[in-house]
C-alpha positions, 0 to 999 in steps of 0.5 A, a space after each residue: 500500500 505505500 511506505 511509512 515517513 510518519 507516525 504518531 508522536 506520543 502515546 496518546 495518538 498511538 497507532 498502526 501504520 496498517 490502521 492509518 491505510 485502512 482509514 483510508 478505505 473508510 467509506 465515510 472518510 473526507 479528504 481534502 488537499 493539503 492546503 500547506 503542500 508545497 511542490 507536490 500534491 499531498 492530502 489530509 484524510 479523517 477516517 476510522 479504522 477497523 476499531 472505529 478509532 477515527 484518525 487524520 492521515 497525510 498522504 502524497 500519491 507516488 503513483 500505485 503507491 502512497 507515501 505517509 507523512 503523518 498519522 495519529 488518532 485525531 484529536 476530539 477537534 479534528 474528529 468533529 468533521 467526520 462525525 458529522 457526516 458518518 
């Protein structure tokens, strides 16, 4: 699916990168461009795993393949978008 250049900076957040890909297949997952990409195209995604655990992911596409900036367990704030729509 793609390679890990992130991951979750704290206990709190704690998760698997194959969680993190999973929330990407979410059917009920928004993703947005990254407003702050420079120089490449690179994506936000808020979606659950498998455990219902929502988490934001940050993804460039490297053509079949998907490069990982970031991931974590989104924040009750950065959750409240997905809730909305799920």
């Amino acid at each position: 699916m793609g390679s890990s250049q992130g991951g979750c900076e704290s206990q709190e957040a704690w998760c698997r990168f194959s969680d993190a890909a999973l929330a990407l297949e979410d059917p009920y997952a928004l993703t947005i461009a990254d407003p702050d990409a420079i120089d490449e195209s690179r994506f936000i995604c808020l979606g659950a795993d498998p455990s219902g655990r929502v988490l934001i992911t940050i993804f460039a596409p490297r053509g079949p393949r998907n490069t990982y900036n970031f991931f974590a367990k989104a924040s009750r704030s950065e959750r409240r978008p997905y809730e909305k729509v799920r």
